[in-house]
N, C-alpha and C positions, 0 to 999 in steps of 0.2 A: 308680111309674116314670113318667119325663114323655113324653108323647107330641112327639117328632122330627119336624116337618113342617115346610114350605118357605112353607106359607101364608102370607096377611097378618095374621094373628094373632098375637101375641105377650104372653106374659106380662110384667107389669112390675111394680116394689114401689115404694109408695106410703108416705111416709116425712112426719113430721109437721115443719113447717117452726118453729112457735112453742117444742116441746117444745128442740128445741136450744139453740135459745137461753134458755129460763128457767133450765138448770142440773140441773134434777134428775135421778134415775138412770133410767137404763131405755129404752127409746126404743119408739114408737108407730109401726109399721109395719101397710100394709093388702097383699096381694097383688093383683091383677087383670089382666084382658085388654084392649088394643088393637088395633085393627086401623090398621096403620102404613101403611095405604096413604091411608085416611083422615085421617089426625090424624098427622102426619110431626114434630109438633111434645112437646114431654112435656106431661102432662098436670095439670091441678090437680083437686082434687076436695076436698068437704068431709067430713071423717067424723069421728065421733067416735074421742076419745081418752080410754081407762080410767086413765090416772096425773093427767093432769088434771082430768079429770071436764066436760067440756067438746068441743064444737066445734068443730074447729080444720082449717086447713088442711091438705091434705096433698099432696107436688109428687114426683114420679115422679124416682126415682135408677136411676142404671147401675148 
């Protein structure tokens, strides 16, 4: 169950930007937290991706 609170925290999902556009099946999603009072902007980060086997960007979706 997810914890309800009014905090500055917020969970976000982290979605791979190059995997879209190559075509193939599947899509490479990370979960994580921000604190939106800090970083009001979305977020980038790099993590790996297991369909590509690679590196890759990943940019914060609604």
């Amino acid at each position: 169950m997810a914890k309800k609170s009014k905090g500055n925290r917020i969970q976000v999902i982290l979605e791979c930007t190059e995997h879209k556009d190559s075509g193939l099946s599947g899509t490479s999603r990370y979960m994580t937290y921000k604190n939106r009072k800090n970083t009001t902007e979305r977020i980038e980060l790099k993590k790996y991706n297991p369909i590509m086997k690679k590196v890759t960007v990943h940019k914060e979706i609604k």
